[in-house]
C-alpha positions as CSV (number, residue, x, y, z in Angstrom):
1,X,0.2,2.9,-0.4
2,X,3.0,1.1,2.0
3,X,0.0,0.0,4.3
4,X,0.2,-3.6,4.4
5,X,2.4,-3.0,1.3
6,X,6.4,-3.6,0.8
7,X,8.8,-0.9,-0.2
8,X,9.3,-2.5,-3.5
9,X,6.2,-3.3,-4.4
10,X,5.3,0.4,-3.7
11,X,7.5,2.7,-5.5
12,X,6.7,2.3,-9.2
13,X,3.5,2.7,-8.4
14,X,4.0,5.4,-6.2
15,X,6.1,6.9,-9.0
16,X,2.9,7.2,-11.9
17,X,0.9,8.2,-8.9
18,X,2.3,11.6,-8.1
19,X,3.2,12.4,-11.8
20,X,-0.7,11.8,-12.3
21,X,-1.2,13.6,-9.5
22,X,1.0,16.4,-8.0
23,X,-0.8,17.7,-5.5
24,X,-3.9,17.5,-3.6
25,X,-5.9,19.6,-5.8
26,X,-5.3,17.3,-8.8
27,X,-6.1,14.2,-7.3
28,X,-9.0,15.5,-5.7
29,X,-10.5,15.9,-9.3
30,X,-9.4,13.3,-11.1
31,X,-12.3,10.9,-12.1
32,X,-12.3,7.6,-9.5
33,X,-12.0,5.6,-12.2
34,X,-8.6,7.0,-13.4
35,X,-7.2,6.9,-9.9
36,X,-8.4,3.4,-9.9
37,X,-6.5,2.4,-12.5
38,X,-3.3,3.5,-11.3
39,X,-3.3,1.7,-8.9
40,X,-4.4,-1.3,-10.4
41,X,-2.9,-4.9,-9.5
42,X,-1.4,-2.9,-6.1
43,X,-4.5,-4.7,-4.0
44,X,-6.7,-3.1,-1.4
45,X,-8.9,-0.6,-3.4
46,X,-10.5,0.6,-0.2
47,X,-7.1,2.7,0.2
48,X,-7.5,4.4,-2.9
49,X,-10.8,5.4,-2.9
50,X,-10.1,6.6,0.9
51,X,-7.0,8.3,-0.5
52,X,-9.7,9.8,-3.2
53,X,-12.4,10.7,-0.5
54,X,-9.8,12.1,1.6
55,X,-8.0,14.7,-1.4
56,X,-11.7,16.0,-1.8
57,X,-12.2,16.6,2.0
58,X,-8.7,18.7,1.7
59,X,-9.7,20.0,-1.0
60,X,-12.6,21.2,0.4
61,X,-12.2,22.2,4.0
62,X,-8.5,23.3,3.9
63,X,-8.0,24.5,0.2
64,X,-6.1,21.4,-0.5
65,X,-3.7,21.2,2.2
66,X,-3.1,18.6,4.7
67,X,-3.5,19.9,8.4
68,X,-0.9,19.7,10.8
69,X,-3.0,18.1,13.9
70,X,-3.1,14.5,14.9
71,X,-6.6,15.0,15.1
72,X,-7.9,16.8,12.3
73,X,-5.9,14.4,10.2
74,X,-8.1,11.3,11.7
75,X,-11.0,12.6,10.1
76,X,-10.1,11.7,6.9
77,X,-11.0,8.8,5.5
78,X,-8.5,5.5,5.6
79,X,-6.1,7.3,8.0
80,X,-6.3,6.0,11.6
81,X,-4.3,6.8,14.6
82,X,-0.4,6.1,13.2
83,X,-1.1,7.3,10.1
84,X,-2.2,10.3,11.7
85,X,1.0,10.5,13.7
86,X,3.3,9.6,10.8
87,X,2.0,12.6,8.6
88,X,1.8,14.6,11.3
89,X,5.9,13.6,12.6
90,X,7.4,13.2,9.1
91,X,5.5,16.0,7.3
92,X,5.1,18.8,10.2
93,X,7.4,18.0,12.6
94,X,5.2,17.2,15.2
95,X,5.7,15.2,18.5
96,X,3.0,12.5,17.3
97,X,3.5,8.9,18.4
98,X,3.3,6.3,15.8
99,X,1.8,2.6,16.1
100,X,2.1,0.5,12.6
101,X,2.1,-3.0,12.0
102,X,6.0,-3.4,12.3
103,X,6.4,-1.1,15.5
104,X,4.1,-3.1,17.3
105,X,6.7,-5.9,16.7
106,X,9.7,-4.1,17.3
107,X,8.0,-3.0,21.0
108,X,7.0,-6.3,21.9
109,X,10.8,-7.9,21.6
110,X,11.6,-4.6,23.1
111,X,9.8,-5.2,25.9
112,X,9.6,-8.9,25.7
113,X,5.4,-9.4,25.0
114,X,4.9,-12.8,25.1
115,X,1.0,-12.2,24.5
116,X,-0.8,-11.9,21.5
117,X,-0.5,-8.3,20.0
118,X,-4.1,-7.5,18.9
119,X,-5.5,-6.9,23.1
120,X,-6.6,-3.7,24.2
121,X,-4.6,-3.6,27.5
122,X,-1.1,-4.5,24.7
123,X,-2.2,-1.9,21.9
124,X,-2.8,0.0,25.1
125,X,1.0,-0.7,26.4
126,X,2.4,-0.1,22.9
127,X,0.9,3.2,22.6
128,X,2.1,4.0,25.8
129,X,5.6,2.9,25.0
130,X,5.9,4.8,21.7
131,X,4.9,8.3,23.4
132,X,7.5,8.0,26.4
133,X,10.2,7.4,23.8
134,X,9.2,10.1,21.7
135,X,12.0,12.8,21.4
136,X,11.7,16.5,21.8
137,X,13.6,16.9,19.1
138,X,13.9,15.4,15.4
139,X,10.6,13.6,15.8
140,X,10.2,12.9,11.9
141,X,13.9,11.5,11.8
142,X,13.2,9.1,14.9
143,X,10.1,7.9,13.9
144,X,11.5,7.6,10.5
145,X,14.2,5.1,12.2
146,X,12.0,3.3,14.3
147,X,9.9,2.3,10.6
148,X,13.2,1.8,9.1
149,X,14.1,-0.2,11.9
150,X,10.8,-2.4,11.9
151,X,11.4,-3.3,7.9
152,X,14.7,-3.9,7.8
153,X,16.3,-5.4,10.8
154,X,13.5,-6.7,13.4
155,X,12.4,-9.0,10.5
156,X,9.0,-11.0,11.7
157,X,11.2,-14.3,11.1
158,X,14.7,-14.2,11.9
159,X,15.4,-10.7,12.7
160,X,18.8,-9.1,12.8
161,X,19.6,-8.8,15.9
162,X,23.6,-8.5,15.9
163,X,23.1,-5.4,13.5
164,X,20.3,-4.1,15.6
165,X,21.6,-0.7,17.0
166,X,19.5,-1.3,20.2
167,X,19.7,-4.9,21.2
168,X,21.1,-4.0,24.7
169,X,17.6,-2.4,25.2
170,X,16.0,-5.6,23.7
171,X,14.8,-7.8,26.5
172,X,13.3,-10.4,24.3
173,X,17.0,-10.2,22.9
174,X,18.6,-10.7,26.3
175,X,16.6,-13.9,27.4
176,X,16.8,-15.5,23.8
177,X,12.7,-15.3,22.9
178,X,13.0,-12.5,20.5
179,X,12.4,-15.8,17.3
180,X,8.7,-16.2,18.8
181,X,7.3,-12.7,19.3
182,X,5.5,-11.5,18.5
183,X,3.0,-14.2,19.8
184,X,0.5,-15.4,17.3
185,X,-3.4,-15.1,18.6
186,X,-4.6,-18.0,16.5
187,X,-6.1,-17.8,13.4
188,X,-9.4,-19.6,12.5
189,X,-9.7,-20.8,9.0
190,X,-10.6,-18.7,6.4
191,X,-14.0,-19.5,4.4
192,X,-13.6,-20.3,1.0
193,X,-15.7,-19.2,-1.6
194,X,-16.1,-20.3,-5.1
195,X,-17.7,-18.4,-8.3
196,X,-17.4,-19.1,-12.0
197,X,-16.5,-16.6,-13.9
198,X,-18.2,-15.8,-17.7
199,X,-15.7,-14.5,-20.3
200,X,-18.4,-14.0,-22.7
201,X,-17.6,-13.3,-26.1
202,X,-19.9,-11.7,-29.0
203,X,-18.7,-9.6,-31.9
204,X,-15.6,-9.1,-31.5
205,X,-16.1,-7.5,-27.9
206,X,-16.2,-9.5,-24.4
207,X,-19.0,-8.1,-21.3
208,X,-17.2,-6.6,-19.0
209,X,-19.3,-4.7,-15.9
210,X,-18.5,-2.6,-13.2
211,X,-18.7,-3.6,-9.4
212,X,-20.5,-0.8,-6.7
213,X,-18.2,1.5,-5.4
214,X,-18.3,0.6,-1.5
215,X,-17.9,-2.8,-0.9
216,X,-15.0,-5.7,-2.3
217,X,-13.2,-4.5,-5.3
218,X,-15.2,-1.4,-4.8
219,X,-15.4,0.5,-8.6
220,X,-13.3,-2.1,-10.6
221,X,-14.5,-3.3,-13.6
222,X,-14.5,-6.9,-14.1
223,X,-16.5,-10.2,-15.8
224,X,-19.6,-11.8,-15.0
225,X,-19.5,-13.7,-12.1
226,X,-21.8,-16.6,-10.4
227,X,-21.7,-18.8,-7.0
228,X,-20.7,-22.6,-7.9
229,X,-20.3,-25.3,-5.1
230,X,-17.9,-28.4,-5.7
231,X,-21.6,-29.9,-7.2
232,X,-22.1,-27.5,-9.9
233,X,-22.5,-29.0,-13.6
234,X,-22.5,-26.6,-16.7
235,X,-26.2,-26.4,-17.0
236,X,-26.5,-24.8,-13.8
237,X,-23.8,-22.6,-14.1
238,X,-25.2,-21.3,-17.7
239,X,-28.9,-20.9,-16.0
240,X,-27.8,-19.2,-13.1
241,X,-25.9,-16.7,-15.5
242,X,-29.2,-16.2,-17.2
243,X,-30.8,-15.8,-14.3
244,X,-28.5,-13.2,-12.2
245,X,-27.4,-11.3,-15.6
246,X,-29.9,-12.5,-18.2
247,X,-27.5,-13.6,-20.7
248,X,-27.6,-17.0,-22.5
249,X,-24.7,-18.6,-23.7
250,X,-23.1,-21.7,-24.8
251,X,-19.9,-22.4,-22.8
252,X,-17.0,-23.1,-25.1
253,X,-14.0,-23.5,-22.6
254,X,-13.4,-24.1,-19.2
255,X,-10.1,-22.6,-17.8
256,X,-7.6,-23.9,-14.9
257,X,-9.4,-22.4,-11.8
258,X,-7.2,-19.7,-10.0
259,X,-7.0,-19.0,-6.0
260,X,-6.6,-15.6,-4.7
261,X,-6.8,-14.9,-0.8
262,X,-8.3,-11.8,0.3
263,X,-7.8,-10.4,3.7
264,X,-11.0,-12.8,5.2
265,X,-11.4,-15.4,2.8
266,X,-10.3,-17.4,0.1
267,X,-12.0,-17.1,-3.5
268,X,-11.0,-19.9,-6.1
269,X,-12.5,-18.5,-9.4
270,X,-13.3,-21.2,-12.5
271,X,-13.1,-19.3,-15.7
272,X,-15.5,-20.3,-18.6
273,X,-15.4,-18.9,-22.0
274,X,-18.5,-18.3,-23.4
275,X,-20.0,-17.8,-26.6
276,X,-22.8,-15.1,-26.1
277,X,-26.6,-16.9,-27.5
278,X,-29.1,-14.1,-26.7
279,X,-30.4,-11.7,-23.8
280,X,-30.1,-8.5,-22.4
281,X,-27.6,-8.1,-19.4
282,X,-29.8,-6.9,-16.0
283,X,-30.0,-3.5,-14.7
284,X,-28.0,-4.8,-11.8
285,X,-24.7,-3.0,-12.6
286,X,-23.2,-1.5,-14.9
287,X,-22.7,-3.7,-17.9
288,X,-21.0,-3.0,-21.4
289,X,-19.4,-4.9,-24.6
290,X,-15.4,-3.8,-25.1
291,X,-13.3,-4.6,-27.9
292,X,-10.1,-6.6,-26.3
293,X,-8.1,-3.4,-27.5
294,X,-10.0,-1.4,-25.4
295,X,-9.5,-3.3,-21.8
296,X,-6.9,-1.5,-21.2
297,X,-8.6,1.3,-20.4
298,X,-10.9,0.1,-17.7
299,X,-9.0,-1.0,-13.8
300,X,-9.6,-4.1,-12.7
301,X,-8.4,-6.9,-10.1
302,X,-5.5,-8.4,-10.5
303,X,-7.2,-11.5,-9.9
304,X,-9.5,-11.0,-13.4
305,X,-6.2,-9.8,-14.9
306,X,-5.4,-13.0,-14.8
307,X,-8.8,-14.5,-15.8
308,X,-8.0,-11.9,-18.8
309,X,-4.8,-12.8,-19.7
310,X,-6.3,-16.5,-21.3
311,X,-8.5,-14.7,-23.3
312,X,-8.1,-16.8,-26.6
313,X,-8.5,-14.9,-30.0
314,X,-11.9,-13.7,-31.9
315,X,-10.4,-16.0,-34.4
316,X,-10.5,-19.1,-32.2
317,X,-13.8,-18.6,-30.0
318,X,-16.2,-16.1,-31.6
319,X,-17.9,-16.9,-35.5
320,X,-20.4,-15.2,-35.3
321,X,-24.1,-15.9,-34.5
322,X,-25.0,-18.4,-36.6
323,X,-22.7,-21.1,-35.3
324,X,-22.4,-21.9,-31.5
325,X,-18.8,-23.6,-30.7
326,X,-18.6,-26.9,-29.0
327,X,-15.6,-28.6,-27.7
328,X,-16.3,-31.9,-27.0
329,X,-19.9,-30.8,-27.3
330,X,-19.5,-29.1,-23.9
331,X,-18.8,-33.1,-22.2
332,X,-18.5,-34.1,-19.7
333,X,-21.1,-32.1,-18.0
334,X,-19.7,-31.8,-14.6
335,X,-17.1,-28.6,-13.8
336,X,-15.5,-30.7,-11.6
337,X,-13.7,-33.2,-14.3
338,X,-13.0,-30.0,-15.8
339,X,-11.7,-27.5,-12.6
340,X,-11.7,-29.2,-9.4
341,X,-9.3,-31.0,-8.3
């Protein structure tokens, strides 16, 4: 959970996560879907179904319990080399190097990197550094330290380095450079993306569907979703909605757009509620009507958590077939008067 997570963001989470599951055994047979739901809102499903995948492989080929080599532990899914050796350290004792994202900064001040961090011959160096210093004794409590160290005092931006119990080893320290390692490699901009999301509404229940297990937001349920450019007008966005779902509607409301950044690209979504007219939804995914009541039940993003949370009332949006809502008689047509800024 704390990978590319905070502490604090972590532990409640963390919490409702072990007394769901204490042990391996019991998360290994938990339903995806319930597992996914824990850990809804905490970002970066791919760790949880890995974390899923990886209880079953122990599960299977060790009767449920974690093995003790570096290697071995590599084979399960989601955990990579410092994961590996932080299991392997903290849980078993071993003498198993670590490498995680704050280490590699504490290292380079250490030994005053002034290159970017993500080059083979530095990850090479780093690696190289964190064996050599290993202990032969009281490996879990040293590489618990050095983590410790890395998220508390060497901050990325203005790090601690009077409190630091080994600025006399820091080089970057003793020339004064430790404030611009480590060095940034240059980030292109990300691609943005835009979709309109449908919030369609019929009988007192909303559509809700369920995304494919590998790939972004892998097994979260969310709302129907199409691509929009900056050009779209509301006639395309309700065709292309009968087109990639085969649902008609009549949209009733358009909603502030909201940005969300994902790890390579930006998605601004442009919430429409909709007020379902006819069709069938396509056998593309899994698709289902859910009472508002029963939402709750079902993990999803916590981008469309957000979408959800303007969800107006039955009372307000739905009447029932035989009247279509209009507001403004769906004018002007364009979503950009409505969403873009």
């Amino acid at each position: 959970m704390l990978q590319q997570t905070q502490v604090a963001t972590v532990l409640p989470y963390y919490q409702r996560f072990l007394k769901a599951f204490p042990t391996v055994k019991a998360l290994a047979h938990a339903p995806l879907q319930r597992v996914l739901k824990l850990w809804e809102g905490l970002g970066y499903y791919a760790r949880a179904r890995n974390l899923h995948r990886a209880a079953q492989q122990a599960a299977k080929e060790w009767k449920g319990k974690l093995p003790a080599d570096p290697d071995l532990l590599q084979t399960l899914p989601g955990v990579g080399r410092s994961t590996a050796g932080a299991i392997a350290s903290l849980a078993f004792g071993k003498r198993a190097p670590i490498l995680d994202g704050n280490l590699r900064r504490v290292f380079a001040r250490l030994l005053a990197i002034e290159t970017p961090l993500n080059s083979l011959s530095v990850l090479q160096q780093l690696w190289g550094f964190s064996e050599q210093i290993l202990p032969r004794d009281r490996v879990a409590d040293f590489n618990q330290a050095l983590m410790d160290l890395g998220g508390t005092i060497c901050a990325p931006r203005k790090p601690s380095c009077l409190l630091c119990p080994v600025h006399d080893l820091c080089q970057a320290y003793r020339i004064g450079i430790q404030g611009r390692i480590p060095v940034s490699p240059g980030r292109k901009a990300l691609p943005h993306r835009r979709v309109a999301v449908a919030m369609i509404l019929r009988d007192n229940q909303i559509l809700i569907t369920k995304r494919a297990e590998q790939g972004l937001l892998g097994g979260l349920w969310g709302l129907p979703e199409v691509p929009i450019s900056k050009q779209n007008n509301l006639q395309e966005t309700k065709q292309a909605l009968l087109d990639l779902w085969g649902i008609e509607v009549k949209i009733a409301q358009a909603i502030k757009p909201l940005d969300h950044t994902f790890t390579h690209f930006k998605m601004t979504y442009y919430p429409l509620v909709c007020h379902y007219i006819s069709g069938t939804p396509k056998a593309r995914t899994i698709c289902r009507w859910a009472a508002p009541q029963d939402l709750s039940n079902f993990p999803f993003s916590a981008a469309t958590l957000r979408i959800l949370a303007h969800l107006p009332t039955f009372a307000q949006v739905d009447r029932g077939p035989a009247e279509h809502i209009s507001i403004a008689a769906e004018e002007p047509h364009h979503l950009t008067p409505f969403l873009l800024k």
